[in-house]
C-alpha positions as CSV (number, residue, x, y, z in Angstrom):
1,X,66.5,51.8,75.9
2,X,63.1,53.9,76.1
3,X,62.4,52.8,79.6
4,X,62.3,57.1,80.8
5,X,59.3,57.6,78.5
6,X,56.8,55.0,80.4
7,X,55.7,54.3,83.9
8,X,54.9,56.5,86.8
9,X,57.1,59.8,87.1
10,X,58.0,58.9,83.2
11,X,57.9,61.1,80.4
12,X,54.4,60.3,79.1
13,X,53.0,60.5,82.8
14,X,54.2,64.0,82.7
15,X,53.9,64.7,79.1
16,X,49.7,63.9,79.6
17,X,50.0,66.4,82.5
18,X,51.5,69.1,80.8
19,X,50.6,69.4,76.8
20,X,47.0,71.1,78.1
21,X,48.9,73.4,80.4
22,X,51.5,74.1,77.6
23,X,48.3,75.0,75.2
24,X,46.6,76.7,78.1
25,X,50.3,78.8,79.0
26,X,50.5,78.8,74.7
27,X,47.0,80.6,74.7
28,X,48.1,83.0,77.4
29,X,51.1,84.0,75.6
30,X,49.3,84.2,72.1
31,X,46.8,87.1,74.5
32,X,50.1,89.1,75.6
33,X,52.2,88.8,72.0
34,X,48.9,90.0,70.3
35,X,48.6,92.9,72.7
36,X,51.7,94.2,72.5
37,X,51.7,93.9,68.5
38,X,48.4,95.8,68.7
39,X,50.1,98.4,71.0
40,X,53.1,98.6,68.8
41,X,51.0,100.1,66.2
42,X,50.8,102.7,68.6
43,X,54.0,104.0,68.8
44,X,57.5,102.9,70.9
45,X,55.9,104.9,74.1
46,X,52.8,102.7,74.2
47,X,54.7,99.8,73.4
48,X,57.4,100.2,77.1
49,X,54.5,101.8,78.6
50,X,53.3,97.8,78.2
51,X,56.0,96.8,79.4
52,X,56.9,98.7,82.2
53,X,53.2,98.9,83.6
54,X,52.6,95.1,82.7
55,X,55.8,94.0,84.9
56,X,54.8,96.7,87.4
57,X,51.4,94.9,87.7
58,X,53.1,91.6,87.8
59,X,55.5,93.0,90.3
60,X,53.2,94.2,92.8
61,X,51.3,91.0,92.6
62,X,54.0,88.8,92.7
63,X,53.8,87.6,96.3
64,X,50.0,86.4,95.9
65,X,50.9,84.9,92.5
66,X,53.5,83.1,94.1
67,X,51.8,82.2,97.2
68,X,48.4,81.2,94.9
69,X,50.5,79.0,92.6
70,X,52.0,77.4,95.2
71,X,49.0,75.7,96.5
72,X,49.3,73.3,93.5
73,X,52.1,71.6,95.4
74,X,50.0,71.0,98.8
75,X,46.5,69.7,96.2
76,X,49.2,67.5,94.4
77,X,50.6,65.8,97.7
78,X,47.2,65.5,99.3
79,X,46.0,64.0,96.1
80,X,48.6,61.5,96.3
81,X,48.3,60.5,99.4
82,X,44.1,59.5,98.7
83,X,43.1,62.7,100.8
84,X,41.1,64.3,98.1
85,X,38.8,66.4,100.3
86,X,42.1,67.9,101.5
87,X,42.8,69.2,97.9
88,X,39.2,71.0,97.8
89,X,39.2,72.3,101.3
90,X,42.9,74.2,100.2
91,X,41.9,75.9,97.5
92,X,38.7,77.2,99.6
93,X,41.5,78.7,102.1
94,X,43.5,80.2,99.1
95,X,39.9,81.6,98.3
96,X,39.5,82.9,101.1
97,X,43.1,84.7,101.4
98,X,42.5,86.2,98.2
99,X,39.4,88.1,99.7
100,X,42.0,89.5,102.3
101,X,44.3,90.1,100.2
102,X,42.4,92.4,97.4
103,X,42.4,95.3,99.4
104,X,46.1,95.6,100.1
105,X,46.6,95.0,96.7
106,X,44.5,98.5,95.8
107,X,46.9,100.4,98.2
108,X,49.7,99.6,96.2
109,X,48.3,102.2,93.4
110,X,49.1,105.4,94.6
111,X,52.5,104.1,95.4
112,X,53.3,102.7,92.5
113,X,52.0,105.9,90.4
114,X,54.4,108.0,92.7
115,X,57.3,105.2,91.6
116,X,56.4,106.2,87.8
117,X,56.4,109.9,87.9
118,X,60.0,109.3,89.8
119,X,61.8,107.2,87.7
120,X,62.4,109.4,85.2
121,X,60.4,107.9,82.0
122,X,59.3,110.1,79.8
123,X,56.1,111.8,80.5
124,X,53.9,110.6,77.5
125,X,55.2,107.3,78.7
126,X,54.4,107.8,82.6
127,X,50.6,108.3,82.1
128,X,50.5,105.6,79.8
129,X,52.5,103.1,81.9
130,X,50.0,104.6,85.0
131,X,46.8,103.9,83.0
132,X,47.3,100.5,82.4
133,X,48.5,99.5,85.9
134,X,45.8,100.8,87.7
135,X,43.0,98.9,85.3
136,X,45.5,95.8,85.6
137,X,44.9,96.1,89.8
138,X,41.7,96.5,90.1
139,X,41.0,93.3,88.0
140,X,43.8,91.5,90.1
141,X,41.0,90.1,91.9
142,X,39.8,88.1,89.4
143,X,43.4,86.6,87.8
144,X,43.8,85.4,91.5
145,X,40.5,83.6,91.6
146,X,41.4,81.9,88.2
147,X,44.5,80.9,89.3
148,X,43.8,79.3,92.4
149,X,41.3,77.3,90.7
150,X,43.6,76.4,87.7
151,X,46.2,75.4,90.4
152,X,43.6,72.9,92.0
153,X,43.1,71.0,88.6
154,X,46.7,71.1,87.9
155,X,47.6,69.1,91.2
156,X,45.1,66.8,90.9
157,X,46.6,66.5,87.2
158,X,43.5,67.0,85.0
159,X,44.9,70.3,82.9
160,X,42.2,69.6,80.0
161,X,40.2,71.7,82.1
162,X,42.5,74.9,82.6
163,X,43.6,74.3,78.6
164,X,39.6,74.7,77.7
165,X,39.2,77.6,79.9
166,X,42.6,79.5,78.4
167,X,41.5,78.9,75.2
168,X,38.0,80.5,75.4
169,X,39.9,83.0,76.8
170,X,41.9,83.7,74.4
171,X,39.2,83.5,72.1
172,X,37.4,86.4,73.5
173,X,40.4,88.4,74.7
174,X,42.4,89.2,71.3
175,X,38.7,90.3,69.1
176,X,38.1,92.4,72.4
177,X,41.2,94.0,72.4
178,X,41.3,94.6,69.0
179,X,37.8,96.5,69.4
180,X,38.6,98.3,72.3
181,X,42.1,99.3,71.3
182,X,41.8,100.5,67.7
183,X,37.8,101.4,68.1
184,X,34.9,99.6,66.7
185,X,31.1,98.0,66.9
186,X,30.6,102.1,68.2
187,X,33.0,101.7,70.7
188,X,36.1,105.0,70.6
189,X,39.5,103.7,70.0
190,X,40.5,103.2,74.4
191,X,44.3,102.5,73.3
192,X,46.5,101.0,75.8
193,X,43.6,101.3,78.7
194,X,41.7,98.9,76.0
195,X,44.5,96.4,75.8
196,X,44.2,96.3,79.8
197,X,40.2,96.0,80.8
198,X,40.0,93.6,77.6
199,X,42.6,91.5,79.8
200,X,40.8,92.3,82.6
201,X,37.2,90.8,80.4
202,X,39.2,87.8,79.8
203,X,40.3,86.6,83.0
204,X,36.2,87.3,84.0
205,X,35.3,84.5,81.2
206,X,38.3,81.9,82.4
207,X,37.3,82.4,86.1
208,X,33.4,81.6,85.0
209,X,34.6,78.1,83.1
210,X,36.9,77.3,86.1
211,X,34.1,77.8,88.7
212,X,31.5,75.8,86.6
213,X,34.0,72.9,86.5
214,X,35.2,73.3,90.1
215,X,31.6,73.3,91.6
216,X,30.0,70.8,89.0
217,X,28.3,67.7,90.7
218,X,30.7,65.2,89.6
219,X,33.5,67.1,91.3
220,X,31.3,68.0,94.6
221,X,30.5,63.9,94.7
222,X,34.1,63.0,94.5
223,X,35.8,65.9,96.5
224,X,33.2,66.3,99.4
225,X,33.2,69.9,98.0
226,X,30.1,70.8,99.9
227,X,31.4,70.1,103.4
228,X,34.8,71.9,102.6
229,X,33.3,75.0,102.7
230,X,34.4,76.0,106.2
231,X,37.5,78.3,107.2
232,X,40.3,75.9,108.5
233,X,43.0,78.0,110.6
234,X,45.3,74.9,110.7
235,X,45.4,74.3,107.2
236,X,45.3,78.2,106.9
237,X,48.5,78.4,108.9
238,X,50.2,75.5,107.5
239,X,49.7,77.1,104.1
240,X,51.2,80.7,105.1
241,X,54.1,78.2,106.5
242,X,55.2,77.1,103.7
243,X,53.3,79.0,100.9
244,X,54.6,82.7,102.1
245,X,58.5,82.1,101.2
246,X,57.4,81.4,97.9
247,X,55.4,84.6,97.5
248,X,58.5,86.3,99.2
249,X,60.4,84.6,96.2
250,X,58.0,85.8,93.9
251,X,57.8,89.1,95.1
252,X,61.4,89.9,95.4
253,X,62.2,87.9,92.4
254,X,60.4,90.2,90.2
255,X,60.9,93.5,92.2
256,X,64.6,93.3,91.4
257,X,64.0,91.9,87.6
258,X,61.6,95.0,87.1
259,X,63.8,97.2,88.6
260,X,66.4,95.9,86.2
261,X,64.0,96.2,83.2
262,X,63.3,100.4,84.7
263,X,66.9,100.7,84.5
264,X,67.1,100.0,80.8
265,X,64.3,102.4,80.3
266,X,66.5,105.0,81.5
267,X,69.0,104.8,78.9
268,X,66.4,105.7,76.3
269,X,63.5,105.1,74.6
270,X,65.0,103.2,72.1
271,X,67.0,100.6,75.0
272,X,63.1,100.2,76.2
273,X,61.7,99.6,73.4
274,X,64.6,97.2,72.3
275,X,64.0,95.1,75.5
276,X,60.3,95.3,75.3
277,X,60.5,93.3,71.8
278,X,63.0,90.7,73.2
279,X,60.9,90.0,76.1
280,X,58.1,89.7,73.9
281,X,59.5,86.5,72.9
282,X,61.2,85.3,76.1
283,X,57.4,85.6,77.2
284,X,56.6,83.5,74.1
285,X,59.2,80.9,75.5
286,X,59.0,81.8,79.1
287,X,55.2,81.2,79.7
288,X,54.8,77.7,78.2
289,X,58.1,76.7,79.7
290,X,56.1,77.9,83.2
291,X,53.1,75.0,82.3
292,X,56.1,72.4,82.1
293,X,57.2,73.7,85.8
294,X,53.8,73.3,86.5
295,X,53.4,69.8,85.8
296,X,56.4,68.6,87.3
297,X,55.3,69.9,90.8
298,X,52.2,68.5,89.9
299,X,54.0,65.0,89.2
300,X,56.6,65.1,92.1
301,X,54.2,66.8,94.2
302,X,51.4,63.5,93.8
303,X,54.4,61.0,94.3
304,X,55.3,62.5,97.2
305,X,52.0,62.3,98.7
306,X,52.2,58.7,97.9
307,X,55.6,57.9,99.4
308,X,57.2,56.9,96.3
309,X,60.2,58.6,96.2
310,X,61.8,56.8,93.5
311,X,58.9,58.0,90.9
312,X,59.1,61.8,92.3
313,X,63.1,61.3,91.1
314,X,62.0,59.5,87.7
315,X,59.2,62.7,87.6
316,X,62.2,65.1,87.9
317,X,64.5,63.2,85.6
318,X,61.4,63.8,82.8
319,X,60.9,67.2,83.3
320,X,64.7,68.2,83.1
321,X,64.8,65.7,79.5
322,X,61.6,68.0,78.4
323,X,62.6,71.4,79.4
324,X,66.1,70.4,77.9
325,X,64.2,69.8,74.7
326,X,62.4,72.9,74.9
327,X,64.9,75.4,75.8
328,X,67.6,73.8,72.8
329,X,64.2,74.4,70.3
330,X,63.5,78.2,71.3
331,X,67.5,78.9,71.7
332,X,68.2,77.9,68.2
333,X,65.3,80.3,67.1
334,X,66.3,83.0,68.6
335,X,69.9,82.6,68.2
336,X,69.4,82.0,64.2
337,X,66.3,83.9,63.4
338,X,66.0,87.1,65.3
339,X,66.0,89.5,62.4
340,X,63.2,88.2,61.6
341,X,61.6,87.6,64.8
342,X,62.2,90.9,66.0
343,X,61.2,92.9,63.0
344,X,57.7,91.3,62.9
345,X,56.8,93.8,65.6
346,X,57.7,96.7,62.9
347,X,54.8,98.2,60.0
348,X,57.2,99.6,57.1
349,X,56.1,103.2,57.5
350,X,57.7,102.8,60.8
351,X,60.6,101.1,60.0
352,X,63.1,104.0,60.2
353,X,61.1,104.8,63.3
354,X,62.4,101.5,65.0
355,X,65.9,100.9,63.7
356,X,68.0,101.3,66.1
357,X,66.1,99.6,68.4
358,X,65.5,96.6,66.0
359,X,69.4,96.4,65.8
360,X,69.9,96.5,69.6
361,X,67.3,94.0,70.1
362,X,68.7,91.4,67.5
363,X,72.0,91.6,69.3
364,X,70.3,91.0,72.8
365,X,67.3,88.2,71.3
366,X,70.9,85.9,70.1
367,X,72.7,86.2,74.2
368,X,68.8,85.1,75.1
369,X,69.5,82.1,73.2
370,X,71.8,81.2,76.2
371,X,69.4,82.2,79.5
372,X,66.9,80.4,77.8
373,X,69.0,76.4,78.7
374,X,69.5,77.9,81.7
375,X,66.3,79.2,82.5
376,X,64.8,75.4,81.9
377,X,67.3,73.9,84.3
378,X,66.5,76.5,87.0
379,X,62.3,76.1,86.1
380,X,62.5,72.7,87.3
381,X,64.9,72.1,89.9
382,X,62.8,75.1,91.4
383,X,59.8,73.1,90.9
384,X,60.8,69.9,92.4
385,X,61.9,71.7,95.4
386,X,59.3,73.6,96.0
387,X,57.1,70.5,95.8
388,X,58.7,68.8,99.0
389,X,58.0,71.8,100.3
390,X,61.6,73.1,100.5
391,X,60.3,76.7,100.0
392,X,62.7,78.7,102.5
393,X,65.7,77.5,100.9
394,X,64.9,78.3,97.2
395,X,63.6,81.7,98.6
396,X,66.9,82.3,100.2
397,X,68.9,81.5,97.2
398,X,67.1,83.4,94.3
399,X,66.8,86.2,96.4
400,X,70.4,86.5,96.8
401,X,71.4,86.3,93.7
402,X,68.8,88.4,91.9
403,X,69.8,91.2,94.3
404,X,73.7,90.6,93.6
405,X,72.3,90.8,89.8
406,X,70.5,93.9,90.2
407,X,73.6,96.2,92.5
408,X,75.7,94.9,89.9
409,X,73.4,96.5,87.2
410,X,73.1,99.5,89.1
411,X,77.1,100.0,89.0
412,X,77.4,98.8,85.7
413,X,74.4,101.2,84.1
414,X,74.2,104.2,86.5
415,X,78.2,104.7,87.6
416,X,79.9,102.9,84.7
417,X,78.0,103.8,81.8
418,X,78.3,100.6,80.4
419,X,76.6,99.8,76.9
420,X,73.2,98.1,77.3
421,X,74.5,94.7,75.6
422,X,77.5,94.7,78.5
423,X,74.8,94.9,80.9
424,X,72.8,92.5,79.6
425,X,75.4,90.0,79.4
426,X,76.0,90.2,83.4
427,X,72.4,89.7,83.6
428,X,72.7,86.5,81.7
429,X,75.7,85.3,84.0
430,X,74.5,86.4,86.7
431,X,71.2,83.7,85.9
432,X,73.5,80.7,85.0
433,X,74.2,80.1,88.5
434,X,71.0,79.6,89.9
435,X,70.5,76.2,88.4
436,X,73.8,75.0,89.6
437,X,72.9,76.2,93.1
438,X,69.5,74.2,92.8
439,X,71.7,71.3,91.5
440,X,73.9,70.8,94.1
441,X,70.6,71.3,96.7
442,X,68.6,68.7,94.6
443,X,71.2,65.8,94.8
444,X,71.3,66.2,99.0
445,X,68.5,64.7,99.2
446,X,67.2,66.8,102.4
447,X,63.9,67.9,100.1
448,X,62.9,64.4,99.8
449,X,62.3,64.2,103.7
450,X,60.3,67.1,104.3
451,X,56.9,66.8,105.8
452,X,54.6,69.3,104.1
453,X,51.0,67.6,105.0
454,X,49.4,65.3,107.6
């Protein structure tokens, strides 16, 4: 009756990969929910100002976050397949990118300032917003670094050591930002710039704990770490091959979903600050729901490697009974407690202050309850596929309908008029059909014959 939960690709296999990278993704999203509660003491300005800035950041990053992350499927497969020198020398290349990349990733600045003083935010909120996504760039560099190493230990499958390395994180990032936000130990209150270079500090201190592990003797010995150091432009290429549609994904993913979110600032402070609280705790959901993604590339990812095809299927069967699990625990919460959720983001002498955007947000936390099962579905599917190495497809298809999503949001909110809930609703549609694309793409098979490494 229980045979899903044991056995390779079952849900204990992928259950031992992914409850560190659900505590590490936990931890992360303890470190954002604590800064924006922190910021919300500030006022609703500094709290969009998080928001917008923060998925501004993101935005502009996206493509190397997505390319980065990727690299977990190629360690995964060439982990499977008993190559494991293969898995160091990637992540030396993704090392190597990143170097090329940091400097393009400064030009963005001045652009993205221009963007902000264009958009038609208010103007407290502009330099706020500009502040914190300039700090946010300049430590991009070292998020990267992190990531490529946490995406090596995921695809070999041993998370413990990206869940330690979040965790100290963590640790230092929310007394940091408290210090540097509010003022303390002699330092003058830095407000929203405080919440971004204590980010900034924390990333530093995850990198450090990464690197230590990632360069440590046992892991030179059983790697071949120290003659993996050289620059391979075969592996380099095959990596842009497949790696760079899912950093177009990424990037233009997000650019329309932060468009979207700038198009709900314009209706008014209140509709930002409303959405800024609900994404709060679709991050809370969102984030850990990510490590799960994670895991299951990691899982069908290693199988692959290994030619065992019928595992990689079991693998995928897991994650979807997980996420499924997941997704029906967070949708209750937000569908039956969002009074409560939302208004622990509000101090009582503010409370008057907030309340129309509490009441908005309620409405729109309860229609999350629904993108939230089909969020998981989507998470997964997108996952398995990308695993295989089936990257041009799913870049093709969440591109297209994220774009649809965001000219129909344009119409709706700028020509229409219609009320933010009405527009959030098409949002929410709009979502729902990406996992039944993926569905129908998952059961032809075509990703299971891809050839993604020698």
């Amino acid at each position: 009756m229980f045979n899903f939960l044991k056995g390779p690709g079952g849900v204990q296999e992928l259950l031992r990969i992914a409850i560190p990278i659900f505590v590490s993704n936990g931890a992360f999203s303890v470190m954002l929910f604590t800064d924006k509660l922190f910021v919300a003491r500030l006022g609703k300005e500094h709290l969009a100002a998080t928001m917008a800035g923060g998925l501004t950041s993101f935005a502009s990053l996206s493509f190397f976050f997505g390319f980065v992350s990727f690299s977990t499927a190629v360690v995964a497969q060439y982990y499977g397949s008993a190559q494991k020198k293969l898995s160091a020398a990637t992540t030396f290349q993704i090392l190597y990118l990143i170097v090329v990349f940091y400097p393009i990733i400064l030009c963005f600045i001045p652009g993205v300032i221009i963007f902000f003083q264009k958009i038609g935010h208010h103007p407290l909120q502009v330099d706020l917003e500009t502040s914190y996504f300039r700090i946010l760039s300049i430590g991009s560099v070292f998020t990267l670094m992190r990531m490529s190493i946490a995406s090596f230990f995921s695809g070999i499958g041993r998370t413990k050591i990206v869940m330690f390395s979040s965790v100290i994180g963590m640790t230092v990032n929310i007394p940091i930002n408290y210090i540097l936000i509010f003022g303390n130990c002699g330092i003058p209150a830095l407000g929203i710039q405080g919440a971004a270079i204590g980010t900034n500090i924390s990333s530093i201190c995850m990198l450090i704990i990464l690197l230590s592990h990632f360069l440590g003797a046992s892991n030179r010995r059983e790697f071949q770490i120290d003659s993996m150091f050289n620059l391979d432009m075969t592996m380099i290429k095959r990596l842009l091959r497949f790696g760079f549609p899912s950093g177009a994904e990424t990037f233009l993913n997000i650019l329309a979903f932060n468009i979207f979110i700038l198009l709900f600032h314009t209706y008014s402070s209140d509709v930002a600050a409303a959405i800024t609280l609900v994404f709060n705790w679709d991050l809370l959901y969102f984030i850990p729901m990510l490590g799960l993604s994670v895991a299951t590339m990691s899982l069908v990812g290693q199988q692959l490697g290994a030619k065992n095809t019928t595992e990689a299927q079991r693998a995928v069967r897991s994650g979807l009974i997980l996420a499924l699990c997941f997704a029906i625990g967070a949708g209750s919460l937000f569908l039956f407690a969002s009074r409560f959720l939302i208004e622990l983001f509000v101090t009582e002498e503010k409370e008057n202050y907030f309340l129309s955007s509490v009441n908005l947000a309620i409405d729109m936390l309860r229609i999350t309850s629904l993108f939230v099962i089909f969020n998981a579905f989507s998470m997964i599917y997108s996952a398995t596929l990308k695993s295989a190495g089936d990257t041009i497809w799913v870049m093709r298809t969440t591109i297209i309908v994220n774009w649809i999503m965001l000219a129909g949001e344009l119409i709706l909110i700028k020509l229409m008029t219609v009320s933010p809930i009405h527009a959030w609703l098409f949002f929410v549609v709009c979502m729902a059909s990406i996992p039944v694309l993926m569905y129908f793409r998952y059961l032809k098979g075509q990703w299971l014959h891809i050839k993604m490494i020698n």
